[in-house]
C-alpha positions in Angstrom: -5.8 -8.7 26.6 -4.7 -6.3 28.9 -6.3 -3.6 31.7 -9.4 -1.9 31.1 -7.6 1.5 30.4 -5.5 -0.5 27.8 -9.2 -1.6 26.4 -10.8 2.2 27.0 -7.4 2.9 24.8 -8.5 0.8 22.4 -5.3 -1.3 22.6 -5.3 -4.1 20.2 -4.0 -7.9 21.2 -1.6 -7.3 18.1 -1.0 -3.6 18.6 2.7 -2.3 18.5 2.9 0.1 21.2 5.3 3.5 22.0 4.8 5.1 25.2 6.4 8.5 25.3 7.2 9.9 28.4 4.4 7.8 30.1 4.5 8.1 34.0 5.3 4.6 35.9 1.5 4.0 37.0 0.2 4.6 33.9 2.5 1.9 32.3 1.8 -0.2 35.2 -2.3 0.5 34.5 -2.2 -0.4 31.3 -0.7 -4.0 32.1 0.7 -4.5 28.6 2.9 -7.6 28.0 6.6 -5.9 27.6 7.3 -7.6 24.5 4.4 -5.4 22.7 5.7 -1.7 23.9 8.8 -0.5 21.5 12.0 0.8 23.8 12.6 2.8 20.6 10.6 4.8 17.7 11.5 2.5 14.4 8.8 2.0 11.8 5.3 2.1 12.5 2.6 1.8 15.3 -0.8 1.0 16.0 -0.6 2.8 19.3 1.3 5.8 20.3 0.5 7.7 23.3 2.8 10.5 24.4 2.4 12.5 28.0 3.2 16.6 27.5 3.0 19.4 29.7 3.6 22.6 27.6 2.9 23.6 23.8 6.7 23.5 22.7 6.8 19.7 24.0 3.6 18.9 22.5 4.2 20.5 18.7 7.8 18.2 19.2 5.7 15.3 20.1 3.4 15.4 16.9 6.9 16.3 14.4 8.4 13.1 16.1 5.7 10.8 16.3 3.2 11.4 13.2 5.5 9.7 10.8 5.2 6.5 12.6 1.7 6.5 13.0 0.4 3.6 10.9 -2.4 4.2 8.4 -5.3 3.0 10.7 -3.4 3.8 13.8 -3.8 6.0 17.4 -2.3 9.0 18.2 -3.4 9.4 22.1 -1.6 12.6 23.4 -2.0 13.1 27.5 -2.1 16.9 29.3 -2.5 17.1 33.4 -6.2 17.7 34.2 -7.1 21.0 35.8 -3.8 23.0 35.4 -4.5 26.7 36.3 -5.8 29.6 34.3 -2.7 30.6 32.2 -0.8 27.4 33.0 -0.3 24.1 31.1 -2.3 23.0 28.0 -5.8 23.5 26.9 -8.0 21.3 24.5 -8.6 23.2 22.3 -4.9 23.8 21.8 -4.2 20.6 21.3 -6.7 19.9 18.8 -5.6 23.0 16.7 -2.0 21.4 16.8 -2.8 18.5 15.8 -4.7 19.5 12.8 -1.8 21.4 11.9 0.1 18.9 11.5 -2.6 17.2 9.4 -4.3 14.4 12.1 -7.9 14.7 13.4 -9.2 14.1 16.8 -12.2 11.5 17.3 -12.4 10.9 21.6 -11.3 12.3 25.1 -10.8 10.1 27.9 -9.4 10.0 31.6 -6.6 8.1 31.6 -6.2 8.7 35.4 -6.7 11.0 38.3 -4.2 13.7 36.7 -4.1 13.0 33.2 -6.5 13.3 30.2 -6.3 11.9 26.9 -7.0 12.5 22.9 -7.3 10.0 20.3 -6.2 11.1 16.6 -5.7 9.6 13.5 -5.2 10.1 10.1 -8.1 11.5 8.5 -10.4 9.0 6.0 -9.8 10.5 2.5 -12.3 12.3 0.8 -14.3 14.0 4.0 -14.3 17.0 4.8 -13.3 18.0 8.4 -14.9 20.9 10.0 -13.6 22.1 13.5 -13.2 25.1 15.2 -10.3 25.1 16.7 -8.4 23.4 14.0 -8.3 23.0 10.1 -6.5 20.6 7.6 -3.6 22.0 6.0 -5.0 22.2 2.3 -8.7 22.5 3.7 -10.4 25.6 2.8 -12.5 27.1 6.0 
């Protein structure tokens, strides 16, 4: 059922997977059976994970991939660990786009030696989410 990051993932044996811009050893890490991972971005998946550097490719990545996030699914979005003061993307930034564009963050993990990983999803329907760095479009503060 594939690699233990594909488990620390929470990759499904079922799961339809899009990798977006996913370097070659993380693909090879997770170890995922090629008929599972989608060449292309048609209707909906259980697990997307996308790999950004900057805050214009990230705010792209959420437009693009939100809409084929299925209703229970994972939106994992990867930044490079320990880019410098000034440089790259912070997590707090990334959670604050992500609310914007109306998904809520749940779990950080280490993908790998240079990459770190956040898991969102839809939010559940009638809570109220309450973060600092980010708010719900149509959430009052």
């Amino acid at each position: 059922m594939g690699s233990a990051l594909a488990r620390k993932l929470g990759v499904g044996a079922d799961d339809r997977v899009y990798l977006a811009h996913a370097p070659a050893a993380v693909r090879d890490a997770l170890a995922l059976p090629p008929a599972r991972v989608a060449a292309r971005l048609t209707g909906e998946f259980a697990h997307l994970h996308v790999f950004v550097d900057d805050a214009d490719a990230l705010a792209a990545a959420f437009a693009r991939l939100k809409p084929h996030l299925a209703p229970r699914g994972r939106l994992w979005v990867s930044w490079r660990k320990g880019a410098p003061k000034g440089e790259g993307l912070r997590l707090t930034e990334i959670i604050r786009v992500g609310y914007d564009h109306g998904l809520v963050e749940s779990k950080t993990v280490s993908v790998d030696d240079t990459w770190s990983a956040i898991k969102f999803t839809h939010p559940r329907p009638g809570v109220r989410y309450r973060n600092s760095y980010g708010r719900l479009p149509g959430q009052e503060p």
